[in-house]
N, C-alpha and C positions, 0 to 999 in steps of 0.2 A: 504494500500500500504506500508506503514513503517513497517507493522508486516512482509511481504513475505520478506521486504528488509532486516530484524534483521536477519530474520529464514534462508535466505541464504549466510547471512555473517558467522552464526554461523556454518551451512553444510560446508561451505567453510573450517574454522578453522577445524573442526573434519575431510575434508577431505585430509587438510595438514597433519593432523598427522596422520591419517591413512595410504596414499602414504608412507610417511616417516619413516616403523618400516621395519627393518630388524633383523633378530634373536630375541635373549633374554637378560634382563638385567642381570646383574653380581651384587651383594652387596660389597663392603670394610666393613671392620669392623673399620672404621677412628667414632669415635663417638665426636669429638669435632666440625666439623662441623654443626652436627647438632642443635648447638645452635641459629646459625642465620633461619633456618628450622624452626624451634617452631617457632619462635619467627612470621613470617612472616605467618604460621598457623595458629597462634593466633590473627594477625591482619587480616587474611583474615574472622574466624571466628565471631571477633569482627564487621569488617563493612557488614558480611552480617548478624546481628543480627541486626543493627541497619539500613538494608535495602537499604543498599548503595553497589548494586551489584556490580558495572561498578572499585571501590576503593577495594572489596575484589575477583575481577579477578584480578585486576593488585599485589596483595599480592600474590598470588595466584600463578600465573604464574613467579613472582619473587621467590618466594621459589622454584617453579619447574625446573627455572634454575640454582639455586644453587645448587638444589639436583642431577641434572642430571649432571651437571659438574664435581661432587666430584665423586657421586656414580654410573654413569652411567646405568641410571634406564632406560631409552630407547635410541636407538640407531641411535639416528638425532640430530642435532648439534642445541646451542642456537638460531640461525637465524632461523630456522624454527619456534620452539618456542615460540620466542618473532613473528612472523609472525601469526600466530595462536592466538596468544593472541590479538594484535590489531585485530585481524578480531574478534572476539568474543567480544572482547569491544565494537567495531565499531556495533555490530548485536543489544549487548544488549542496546547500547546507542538508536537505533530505538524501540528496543522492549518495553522499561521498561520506565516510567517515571524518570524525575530527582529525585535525593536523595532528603531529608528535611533539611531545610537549618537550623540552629541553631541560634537563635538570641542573 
């Protein structure tokens, strides 16, 4: 029962952003921005290496609204975004077990 409840929290998120694309994104060519980007990249890449899904969605989705705010990579606003994100947290928090705790 907890897996059908992750798997349609996470249908939910993709179905936010799906609803929510109209046209196409544009690029700036602003490149100082991109340093809080990496950086939130590398911490999404880091916690999901060290199998802490639920801490590299939320890097994750935090880079993607900085990047979508500066560069307007798709065309729905950060409330949606971060809407999508908790529901995707919320799915994998059912799906996945807790991270490993460090003693």
């Amino acid at each position: 029962m907890k897996k059908l409840i992750g798997v349609s929290f996470i249908l939910a998120a993709l179905a936010v952003i799906i609803f929510s694309l109209v046209g196409y994104p544009t690029i700036d060519a602003n490149l100082w921005p991109l340093v809080p980007i990496v950086l939130f990249v590398f911490f999404t890449v880091e916690n999901a290496l060290k199998k802490d899904y639920k801490s590299s969605l939320i890097c994750a989705v935090i880079g993607f609204i900085i990047a979508n705010a500066i560069y307007d990579i798709l065309p729905i606003s950060n409330g949606i975004v971060i809407t999508a994100g908790v529901l995707a947290c919320v799915g994998l928090g059912f799906l996945l077990p807790d991270s490993p705790k460090e003693k």
